[in-house]
ZADO-607755 format. One line per field, with one value per atom (N, C-alpha, C, O, CB): residue number from 0; x, y, z. Coordinates in nm, 4 decimals, always signed. Glycine has a CB too. Layout:
% ZADO-607755
nr	(NUM; ...) $
u	(X; ...) $
v	(Y; ...) $
w	(Z; ...) $
This chain:
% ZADO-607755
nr	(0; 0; 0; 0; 0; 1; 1; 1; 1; 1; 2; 2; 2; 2; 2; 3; 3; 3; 3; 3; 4; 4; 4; 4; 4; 5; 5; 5; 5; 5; 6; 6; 6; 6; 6; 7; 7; 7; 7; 7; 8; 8; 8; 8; 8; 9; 9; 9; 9; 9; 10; 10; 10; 10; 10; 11; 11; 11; 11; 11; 12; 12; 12; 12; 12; 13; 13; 13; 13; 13; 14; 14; 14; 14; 14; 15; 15; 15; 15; 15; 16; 16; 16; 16; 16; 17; 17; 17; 17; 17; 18; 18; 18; 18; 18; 19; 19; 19; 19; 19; 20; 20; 20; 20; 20; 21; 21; 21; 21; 21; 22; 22; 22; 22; 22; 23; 23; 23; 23; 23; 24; 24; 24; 24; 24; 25; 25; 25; 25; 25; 26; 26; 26; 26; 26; 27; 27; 27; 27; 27; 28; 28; 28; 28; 28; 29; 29; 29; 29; 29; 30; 30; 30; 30; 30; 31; 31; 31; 31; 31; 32; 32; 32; 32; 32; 33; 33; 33; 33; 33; 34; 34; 34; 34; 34; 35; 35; 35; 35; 35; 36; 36; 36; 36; 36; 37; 37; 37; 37; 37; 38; 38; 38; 38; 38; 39; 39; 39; 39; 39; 40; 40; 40; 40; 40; 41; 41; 41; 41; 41; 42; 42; 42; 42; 42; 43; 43; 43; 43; 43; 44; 44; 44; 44; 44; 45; 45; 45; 45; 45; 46; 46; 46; 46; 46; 47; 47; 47; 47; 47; 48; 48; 48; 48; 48; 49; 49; 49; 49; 49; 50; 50; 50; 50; 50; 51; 51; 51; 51; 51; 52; 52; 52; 52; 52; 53; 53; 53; 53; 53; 54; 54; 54; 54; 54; 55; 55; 55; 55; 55; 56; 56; 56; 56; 56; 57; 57; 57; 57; 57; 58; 58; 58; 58; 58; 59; 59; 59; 59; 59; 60; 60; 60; 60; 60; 61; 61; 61; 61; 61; 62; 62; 62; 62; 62; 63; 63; 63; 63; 63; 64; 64; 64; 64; 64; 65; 65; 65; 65; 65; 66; 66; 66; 66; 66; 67; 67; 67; 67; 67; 68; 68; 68; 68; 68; 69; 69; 69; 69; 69; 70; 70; 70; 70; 70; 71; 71; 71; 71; 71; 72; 72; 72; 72; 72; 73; 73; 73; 73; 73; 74; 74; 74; 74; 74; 75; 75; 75; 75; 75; 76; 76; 76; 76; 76; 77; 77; 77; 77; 77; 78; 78; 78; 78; 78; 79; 79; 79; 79; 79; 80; 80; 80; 80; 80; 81; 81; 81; 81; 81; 82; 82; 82; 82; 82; 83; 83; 83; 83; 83; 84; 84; 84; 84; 84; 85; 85; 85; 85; 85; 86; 86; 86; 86; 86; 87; 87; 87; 87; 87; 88; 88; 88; 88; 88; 89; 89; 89; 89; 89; 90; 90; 90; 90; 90; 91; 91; 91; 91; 91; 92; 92; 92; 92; 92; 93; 93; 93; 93; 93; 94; 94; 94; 94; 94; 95; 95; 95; 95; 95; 96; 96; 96; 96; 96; 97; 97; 97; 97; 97; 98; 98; 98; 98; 98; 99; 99; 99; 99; 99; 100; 100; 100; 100; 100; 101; 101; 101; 101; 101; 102; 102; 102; 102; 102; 103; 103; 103; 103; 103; 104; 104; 104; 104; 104; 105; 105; 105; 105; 105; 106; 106; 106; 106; 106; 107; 107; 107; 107; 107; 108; 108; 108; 108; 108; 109; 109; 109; 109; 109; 110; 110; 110; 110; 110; 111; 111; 111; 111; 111; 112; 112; 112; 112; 112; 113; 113; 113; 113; 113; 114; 114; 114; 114; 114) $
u	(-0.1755; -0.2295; -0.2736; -0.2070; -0.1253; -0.3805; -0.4890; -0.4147; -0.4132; -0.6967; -0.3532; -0.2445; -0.3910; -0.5097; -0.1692; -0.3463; -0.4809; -0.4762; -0.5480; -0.5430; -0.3896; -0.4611; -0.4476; -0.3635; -0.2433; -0.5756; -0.6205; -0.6585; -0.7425; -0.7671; -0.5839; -0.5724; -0.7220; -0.7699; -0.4744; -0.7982; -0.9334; -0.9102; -0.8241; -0.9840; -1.0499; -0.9826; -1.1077; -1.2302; -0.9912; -0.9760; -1.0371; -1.0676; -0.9657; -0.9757; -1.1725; -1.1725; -1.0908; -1.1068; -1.3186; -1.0133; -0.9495; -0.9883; -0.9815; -0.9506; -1.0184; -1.0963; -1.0205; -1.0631; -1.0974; -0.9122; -0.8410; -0.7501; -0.6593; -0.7317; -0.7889; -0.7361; -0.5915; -0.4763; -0.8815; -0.6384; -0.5124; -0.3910; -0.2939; -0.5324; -0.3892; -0.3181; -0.2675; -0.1622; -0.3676; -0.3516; -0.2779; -0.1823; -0.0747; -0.3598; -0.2579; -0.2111; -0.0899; -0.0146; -0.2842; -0.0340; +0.1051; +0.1746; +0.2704; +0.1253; +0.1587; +0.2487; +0.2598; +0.3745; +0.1871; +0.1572; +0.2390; +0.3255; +0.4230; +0.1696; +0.3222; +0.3959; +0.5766; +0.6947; +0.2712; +0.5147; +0.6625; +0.7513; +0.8698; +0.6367; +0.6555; +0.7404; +0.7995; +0.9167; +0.6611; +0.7164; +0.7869; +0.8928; +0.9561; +0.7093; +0.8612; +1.0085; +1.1118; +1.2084; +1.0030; +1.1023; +1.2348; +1.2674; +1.3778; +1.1833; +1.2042; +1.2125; +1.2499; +1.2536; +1.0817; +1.2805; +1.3204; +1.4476; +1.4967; +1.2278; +1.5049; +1.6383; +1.6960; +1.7971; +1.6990; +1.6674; +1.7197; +1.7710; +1.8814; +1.5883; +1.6615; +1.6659; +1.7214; +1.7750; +1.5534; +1.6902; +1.6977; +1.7933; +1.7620; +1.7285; +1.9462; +2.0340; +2.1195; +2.2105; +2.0852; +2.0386; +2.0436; +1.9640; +2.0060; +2.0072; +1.8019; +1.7435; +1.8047; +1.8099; +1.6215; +1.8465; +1.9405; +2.0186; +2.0247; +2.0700; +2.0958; +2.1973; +2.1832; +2.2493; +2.2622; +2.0474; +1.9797; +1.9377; +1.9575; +1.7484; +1.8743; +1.8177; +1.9309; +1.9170; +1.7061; +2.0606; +2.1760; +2.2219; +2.2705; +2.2796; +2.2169; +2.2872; +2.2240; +2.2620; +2.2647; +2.0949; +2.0216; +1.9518; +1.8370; +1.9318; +2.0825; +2.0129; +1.9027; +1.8799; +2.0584; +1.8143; +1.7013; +1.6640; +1.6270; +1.7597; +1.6473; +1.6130; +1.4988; +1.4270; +1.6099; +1.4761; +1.4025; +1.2590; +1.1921; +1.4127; +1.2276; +1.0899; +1.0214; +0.9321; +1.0794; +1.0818; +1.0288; +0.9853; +1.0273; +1.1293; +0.8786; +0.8563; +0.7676; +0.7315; +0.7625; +0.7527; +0.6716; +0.7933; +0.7654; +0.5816; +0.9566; +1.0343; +1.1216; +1.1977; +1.0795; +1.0925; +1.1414; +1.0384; +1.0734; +1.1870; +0.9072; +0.8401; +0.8700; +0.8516; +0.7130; +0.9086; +0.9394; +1.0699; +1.0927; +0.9475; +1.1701; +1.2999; +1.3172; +1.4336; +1.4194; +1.2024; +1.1726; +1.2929; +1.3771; +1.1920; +1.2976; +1.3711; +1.3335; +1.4146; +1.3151; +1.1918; +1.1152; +1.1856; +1.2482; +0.8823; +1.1392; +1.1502; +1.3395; +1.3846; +1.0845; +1.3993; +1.5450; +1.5984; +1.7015; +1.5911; +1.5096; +1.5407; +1.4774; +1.5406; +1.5230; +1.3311; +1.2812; +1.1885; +1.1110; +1.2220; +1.2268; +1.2083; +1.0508; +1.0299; +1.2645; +0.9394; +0.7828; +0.7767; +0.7177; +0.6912; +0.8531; +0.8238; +0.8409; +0.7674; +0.8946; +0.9943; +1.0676; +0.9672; +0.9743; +1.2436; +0.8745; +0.8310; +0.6488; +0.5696; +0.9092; +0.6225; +0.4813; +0.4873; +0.5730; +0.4119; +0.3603; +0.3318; +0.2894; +0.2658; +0.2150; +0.2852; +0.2564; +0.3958; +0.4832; +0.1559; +0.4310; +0.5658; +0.4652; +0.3440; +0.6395; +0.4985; +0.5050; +0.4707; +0.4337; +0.6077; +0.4602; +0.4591; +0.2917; +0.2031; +0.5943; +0.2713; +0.1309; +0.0559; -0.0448; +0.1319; +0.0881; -0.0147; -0.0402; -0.1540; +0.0369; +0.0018; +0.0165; -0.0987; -0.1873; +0.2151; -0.0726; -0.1484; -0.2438; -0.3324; -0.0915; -0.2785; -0.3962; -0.5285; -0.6436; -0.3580; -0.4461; -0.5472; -0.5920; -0.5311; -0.4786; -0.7256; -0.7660; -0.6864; -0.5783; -0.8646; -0.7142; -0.6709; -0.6355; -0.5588; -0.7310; -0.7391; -0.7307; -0.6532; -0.6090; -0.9573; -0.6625; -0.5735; -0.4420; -0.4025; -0.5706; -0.3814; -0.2666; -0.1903; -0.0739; -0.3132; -0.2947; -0.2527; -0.2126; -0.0928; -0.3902; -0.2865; -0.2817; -0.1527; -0.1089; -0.3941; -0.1045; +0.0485; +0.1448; +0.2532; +0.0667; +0.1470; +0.2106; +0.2610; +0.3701; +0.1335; +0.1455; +0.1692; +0.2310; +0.3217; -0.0162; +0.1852; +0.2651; +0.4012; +0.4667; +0.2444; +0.4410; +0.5826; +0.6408; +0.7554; +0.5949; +0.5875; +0.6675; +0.6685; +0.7682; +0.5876; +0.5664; +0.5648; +0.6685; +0.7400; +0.4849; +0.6960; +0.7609; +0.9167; +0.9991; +0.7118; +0.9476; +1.1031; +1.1342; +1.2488; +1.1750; +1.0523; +1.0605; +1.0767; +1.1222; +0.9702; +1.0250; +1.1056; +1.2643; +1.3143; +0.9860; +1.2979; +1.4224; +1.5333; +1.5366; +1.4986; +1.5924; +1.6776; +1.7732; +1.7917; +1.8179; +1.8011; +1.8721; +2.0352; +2.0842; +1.8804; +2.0879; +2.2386; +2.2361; +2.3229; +2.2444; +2.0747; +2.0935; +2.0845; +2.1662; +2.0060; +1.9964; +1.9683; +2.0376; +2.0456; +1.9497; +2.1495; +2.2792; +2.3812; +2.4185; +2.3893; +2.3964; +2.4798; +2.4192; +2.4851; +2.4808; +2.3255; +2.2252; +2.1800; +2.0722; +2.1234; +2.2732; +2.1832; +2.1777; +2.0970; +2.2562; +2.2458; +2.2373; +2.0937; +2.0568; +2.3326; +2.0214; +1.9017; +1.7674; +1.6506; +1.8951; +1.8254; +1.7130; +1.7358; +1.6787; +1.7586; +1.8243; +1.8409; +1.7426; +1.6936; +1.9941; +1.7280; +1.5995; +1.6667; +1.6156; +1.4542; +1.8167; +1.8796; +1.8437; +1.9061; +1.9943) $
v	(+4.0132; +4.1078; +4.0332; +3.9387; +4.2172; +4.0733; +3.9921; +4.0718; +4.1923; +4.0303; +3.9494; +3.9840; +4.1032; +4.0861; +3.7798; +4.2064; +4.2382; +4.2418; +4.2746; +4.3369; +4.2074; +4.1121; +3.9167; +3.8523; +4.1616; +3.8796; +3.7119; +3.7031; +3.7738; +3.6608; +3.6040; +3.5558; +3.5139; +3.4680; +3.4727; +3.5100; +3.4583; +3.3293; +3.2774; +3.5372; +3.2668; +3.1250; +3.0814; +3.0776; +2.9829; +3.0526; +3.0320; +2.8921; +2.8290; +3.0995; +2.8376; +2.6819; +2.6388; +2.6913; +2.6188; +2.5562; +2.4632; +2.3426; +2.2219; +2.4007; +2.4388; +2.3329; +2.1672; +2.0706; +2.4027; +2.1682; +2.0609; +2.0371; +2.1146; +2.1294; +1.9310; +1.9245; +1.8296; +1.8692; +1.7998; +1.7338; +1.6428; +1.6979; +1.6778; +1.5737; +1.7895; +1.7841; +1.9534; +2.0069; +1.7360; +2.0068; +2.0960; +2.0578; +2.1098; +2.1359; +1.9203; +1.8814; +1.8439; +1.8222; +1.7829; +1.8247; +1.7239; +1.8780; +1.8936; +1.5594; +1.9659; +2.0822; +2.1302; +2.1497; +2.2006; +2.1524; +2.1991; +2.1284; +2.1892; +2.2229; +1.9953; +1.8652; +1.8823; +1.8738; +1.6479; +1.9048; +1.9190; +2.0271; +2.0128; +1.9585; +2.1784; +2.2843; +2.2659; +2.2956; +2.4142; +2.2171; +2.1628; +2.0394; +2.0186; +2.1567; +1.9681; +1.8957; +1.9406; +1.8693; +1.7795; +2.0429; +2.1110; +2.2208; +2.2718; +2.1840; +2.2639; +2.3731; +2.3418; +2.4217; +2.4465; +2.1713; +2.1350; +2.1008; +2.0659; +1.9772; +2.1186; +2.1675; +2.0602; +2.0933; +2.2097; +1.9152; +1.7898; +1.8436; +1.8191; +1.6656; +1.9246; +1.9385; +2.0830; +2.0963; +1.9013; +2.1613; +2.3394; +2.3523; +2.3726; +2.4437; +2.3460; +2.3811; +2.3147; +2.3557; +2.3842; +2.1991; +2.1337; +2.2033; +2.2492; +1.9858; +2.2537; +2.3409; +2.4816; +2.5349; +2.3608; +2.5230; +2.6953; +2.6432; +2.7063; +2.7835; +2.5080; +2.4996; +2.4885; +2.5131; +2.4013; +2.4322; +2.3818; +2.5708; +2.6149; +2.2482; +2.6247; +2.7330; +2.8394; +2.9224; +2.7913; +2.8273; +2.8951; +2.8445; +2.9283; +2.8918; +2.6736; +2.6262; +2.7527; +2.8445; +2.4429; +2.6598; +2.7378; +2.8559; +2.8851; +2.6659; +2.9487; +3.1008; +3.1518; +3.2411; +3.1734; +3.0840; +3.0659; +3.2243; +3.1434; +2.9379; +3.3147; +3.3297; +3.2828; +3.1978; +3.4476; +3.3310; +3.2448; +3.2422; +3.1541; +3.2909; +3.3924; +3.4363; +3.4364; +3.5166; +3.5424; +3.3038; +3.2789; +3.1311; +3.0270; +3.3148; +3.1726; +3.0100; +2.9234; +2.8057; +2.9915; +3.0045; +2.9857; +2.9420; +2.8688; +3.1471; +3.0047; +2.9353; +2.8194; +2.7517; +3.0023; +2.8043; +2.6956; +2.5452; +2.4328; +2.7304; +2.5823; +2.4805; +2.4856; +2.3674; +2.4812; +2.5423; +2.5287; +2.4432; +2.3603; +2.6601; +2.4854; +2.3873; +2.3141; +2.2804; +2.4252; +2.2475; +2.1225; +2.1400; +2.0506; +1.9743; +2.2294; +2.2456; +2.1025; +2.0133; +2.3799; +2.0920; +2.0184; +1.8654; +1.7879; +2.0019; +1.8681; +1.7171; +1.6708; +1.5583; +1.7290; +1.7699; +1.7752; +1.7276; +1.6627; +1.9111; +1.7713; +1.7179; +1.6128; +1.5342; +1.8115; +1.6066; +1.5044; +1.4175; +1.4490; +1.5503; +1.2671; +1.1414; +1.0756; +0.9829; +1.0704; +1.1692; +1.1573; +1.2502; +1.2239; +1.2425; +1.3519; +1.4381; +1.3927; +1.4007; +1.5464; +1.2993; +1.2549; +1.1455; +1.1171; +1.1978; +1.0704; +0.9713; +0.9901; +0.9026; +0.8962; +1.1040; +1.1222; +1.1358; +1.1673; +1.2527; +1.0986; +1.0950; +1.2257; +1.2299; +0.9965; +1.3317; +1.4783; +1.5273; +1.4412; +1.5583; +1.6497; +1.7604; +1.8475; +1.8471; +1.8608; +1.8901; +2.0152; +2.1077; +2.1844; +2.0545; +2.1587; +2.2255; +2.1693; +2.2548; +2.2396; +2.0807; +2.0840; +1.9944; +1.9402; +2.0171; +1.9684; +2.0041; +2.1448; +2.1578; +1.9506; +2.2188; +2.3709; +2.4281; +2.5105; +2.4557; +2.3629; +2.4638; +2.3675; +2.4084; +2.5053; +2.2838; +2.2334; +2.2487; +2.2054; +2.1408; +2.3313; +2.3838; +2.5237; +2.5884; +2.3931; +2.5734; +2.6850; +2.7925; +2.7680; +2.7035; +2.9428; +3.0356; +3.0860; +3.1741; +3.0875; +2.9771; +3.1079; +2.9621; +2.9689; +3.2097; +2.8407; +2.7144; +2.8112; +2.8396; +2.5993; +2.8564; +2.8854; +2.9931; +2.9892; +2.9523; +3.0880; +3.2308; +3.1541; +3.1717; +3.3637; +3.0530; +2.9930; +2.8939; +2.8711; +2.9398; +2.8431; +2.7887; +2.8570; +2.8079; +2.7041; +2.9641; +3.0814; +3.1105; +3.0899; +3.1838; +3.1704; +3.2481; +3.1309; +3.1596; +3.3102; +3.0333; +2.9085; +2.9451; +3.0117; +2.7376; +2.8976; +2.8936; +3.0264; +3.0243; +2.8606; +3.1344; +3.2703; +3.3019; +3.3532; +3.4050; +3.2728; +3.2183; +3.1816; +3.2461; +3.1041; +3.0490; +2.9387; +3.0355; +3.0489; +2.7429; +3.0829; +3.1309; +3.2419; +3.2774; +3.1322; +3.3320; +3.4221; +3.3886; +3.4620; +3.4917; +3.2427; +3.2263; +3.1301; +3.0717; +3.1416; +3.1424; +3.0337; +3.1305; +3.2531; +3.0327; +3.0562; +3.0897; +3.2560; +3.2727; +2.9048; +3.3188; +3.4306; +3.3885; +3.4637; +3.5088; +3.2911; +3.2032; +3.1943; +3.2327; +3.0202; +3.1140; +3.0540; +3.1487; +3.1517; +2.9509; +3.2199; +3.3984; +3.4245; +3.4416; +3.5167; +3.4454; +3.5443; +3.3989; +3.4128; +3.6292; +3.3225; +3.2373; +3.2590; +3.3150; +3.0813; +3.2263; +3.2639; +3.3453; +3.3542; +3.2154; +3.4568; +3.6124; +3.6487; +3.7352; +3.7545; +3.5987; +3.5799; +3.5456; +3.5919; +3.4712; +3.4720; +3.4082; +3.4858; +3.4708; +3.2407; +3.5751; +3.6485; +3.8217; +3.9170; +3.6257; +3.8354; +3.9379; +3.9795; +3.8949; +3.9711; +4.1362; +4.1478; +4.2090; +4.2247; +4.2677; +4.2445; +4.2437; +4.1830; +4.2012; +4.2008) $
w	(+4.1237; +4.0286; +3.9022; +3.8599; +3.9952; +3.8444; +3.7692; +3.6192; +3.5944; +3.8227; +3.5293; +3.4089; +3.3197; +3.3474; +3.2838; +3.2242; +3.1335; +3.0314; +2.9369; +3.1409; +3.0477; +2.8360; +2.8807; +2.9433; +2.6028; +2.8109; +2.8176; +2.6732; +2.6176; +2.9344; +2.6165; +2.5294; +2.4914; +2.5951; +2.5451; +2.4097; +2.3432; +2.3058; +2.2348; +2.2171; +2.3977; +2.3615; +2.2118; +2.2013; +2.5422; +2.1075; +2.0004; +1.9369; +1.9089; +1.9278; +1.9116; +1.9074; +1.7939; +1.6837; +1.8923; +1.8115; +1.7623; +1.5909; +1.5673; +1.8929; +1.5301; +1.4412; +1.4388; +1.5021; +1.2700; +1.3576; +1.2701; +1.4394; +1.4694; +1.0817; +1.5268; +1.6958; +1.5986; +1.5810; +1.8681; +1.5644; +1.5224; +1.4988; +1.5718; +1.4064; +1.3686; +1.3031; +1.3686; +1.3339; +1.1589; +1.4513; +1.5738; +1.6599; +1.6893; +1.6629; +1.7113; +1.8365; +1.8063; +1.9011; +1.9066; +1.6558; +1.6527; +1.6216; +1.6972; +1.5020; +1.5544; +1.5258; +1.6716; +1.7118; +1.4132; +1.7577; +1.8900; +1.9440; +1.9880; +1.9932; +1.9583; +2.0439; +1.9418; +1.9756; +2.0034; +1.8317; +1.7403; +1.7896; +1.8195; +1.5760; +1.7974; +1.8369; +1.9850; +2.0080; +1.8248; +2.0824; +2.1968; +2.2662; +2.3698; +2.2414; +2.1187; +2.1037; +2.0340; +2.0071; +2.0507; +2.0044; +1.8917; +1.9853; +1.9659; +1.7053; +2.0722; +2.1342; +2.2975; +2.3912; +2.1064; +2.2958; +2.4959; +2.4647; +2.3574; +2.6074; +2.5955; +2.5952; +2.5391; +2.4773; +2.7253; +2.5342; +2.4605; +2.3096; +2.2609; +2.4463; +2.2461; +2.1372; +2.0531; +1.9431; +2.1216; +2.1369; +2.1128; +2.0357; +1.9184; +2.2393; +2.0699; +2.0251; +1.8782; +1.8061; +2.1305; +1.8826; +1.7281; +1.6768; +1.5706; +1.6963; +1.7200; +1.6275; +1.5882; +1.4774; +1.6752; +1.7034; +1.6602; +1.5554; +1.4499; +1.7993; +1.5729; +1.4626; +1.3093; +1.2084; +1.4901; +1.3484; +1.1787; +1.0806; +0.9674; +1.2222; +1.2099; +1.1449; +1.1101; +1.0203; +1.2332; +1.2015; +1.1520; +1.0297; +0.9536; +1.2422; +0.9747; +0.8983; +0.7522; +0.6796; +0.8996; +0.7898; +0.6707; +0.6795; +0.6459; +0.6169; +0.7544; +0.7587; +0.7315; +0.6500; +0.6989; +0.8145; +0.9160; +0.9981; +1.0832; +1.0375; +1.0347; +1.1803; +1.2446; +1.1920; +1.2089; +1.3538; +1.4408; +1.3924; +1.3383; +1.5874; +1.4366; +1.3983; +1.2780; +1.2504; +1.4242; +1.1698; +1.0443; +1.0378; +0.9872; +0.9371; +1.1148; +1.1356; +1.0105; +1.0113; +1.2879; +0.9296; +0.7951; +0.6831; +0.5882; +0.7452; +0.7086; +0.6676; +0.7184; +0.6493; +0.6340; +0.8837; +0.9162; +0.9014; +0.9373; +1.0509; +0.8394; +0.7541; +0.6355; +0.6064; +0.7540; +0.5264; +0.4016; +0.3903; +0.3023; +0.3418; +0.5180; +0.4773; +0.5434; +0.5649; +0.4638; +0.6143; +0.6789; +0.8090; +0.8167; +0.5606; +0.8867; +1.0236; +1.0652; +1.0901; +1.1366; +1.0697; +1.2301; +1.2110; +1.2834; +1.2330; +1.0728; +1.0079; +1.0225; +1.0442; +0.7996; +1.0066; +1.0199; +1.1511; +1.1685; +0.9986; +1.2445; +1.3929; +1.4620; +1.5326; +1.4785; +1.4415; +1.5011; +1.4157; +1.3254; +1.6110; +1.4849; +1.4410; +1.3928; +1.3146; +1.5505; +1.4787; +1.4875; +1.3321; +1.2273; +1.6619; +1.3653; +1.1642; +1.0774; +0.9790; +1.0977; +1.0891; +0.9527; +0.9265; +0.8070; +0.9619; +0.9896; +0.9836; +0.9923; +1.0275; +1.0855; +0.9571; +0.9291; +0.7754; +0.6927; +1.0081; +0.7745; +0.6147; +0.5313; +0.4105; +0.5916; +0.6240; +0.5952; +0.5959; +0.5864; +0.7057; +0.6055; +0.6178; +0.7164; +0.6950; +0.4381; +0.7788; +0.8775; +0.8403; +0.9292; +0.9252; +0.7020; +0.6460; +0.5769; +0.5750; +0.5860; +0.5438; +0.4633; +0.5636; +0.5180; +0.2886; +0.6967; +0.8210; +0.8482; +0.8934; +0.9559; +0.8412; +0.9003; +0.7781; +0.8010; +0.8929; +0.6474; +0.5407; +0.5602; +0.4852; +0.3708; +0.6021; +0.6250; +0.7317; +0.7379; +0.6296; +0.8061; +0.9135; +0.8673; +0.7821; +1.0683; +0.9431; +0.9068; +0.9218; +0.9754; +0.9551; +0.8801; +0.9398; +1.0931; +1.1320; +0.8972; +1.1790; +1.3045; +1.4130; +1.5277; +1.3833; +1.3185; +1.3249; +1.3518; +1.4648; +1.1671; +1.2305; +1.1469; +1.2539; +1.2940; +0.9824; +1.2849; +1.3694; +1.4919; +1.5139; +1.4032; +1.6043; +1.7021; +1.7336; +1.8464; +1.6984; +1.6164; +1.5987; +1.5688; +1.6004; +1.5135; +1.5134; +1.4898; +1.6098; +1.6629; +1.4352; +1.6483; +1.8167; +1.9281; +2.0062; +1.8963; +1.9239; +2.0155; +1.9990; +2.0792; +1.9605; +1.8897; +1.8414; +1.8714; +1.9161; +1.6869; +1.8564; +1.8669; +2.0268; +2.0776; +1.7724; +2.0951; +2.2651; +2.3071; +2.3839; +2.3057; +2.2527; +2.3171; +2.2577; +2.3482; +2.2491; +2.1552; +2.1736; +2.2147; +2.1871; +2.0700; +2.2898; +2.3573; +2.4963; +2.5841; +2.3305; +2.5102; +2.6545; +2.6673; +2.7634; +2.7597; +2.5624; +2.5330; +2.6625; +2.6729; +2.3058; +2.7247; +2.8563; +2.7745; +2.6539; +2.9113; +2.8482; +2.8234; +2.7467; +2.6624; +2.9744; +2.7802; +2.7914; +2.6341; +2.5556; +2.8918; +2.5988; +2.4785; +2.3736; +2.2816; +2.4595; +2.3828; +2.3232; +2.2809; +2.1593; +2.3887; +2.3881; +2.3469; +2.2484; +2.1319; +2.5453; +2.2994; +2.2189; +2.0804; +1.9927; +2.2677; +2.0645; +1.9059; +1.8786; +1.8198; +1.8682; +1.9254; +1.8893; +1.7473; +1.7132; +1.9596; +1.6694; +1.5267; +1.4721; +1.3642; +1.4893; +1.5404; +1.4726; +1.5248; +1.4890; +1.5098; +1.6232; +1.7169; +1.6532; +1.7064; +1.9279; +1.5382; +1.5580; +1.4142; +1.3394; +1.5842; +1.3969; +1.2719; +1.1418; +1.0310; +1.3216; +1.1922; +1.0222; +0.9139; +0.8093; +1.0067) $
């Protein structure tokens, strides 16, 4: 059965400085890494779906070694891409933790929850 809603594929202006914020959210977000990220965003009462504040308090950079060691922040790659840049990493990231395993969910239901 043919899914009905397809995503619009929207071009990519700023590819670089895309291509490393997705590769970031999918290294913070594989299982190597996940649960140091739940921990960071619990530390600093975080929830999940604020991913505009898990760039302000440098989550990404907190966990992985390619962030701490770019000459940008995560945060002023992200404001550096366009708007429909901005919406397109957004939505990645909010993607990608909607499929985080059910196990881990519930262990971190704190960070998933909308209190």
């Amino acid at each position: 059965m043919k899914a009905l809603f397809e995503q619009a594929g929207i071009k990519v202006e700023k590819q670089q400085e895309f291509a490393f914020l997705k590769q970031l959210i999918e290294r913070a977000l594989s299982s190597a890494s996940i649960e140091k990220f739940f921990k960071k965003l619990d530390k600093k009462g975080i929830r999940i779906r604020e991913f505009e504040k898990c760039l302000e308090q440098r989550v990404f950079e907190d966990i992985d070694e390619a962030a701490k060691a770019s000459d940008k922040t995560a945060k002023q790659l992200y404001e550096s891409l366009v708007v429909t840049d901005q919406g397109q990493i957004r939505e990645f990231y909010l993607t990608k933790i909607e499929e985080v395993s059910p196990e881990l969910r519930q262990k971190f239901h704190k960070l998933y929850s909308y209190y």
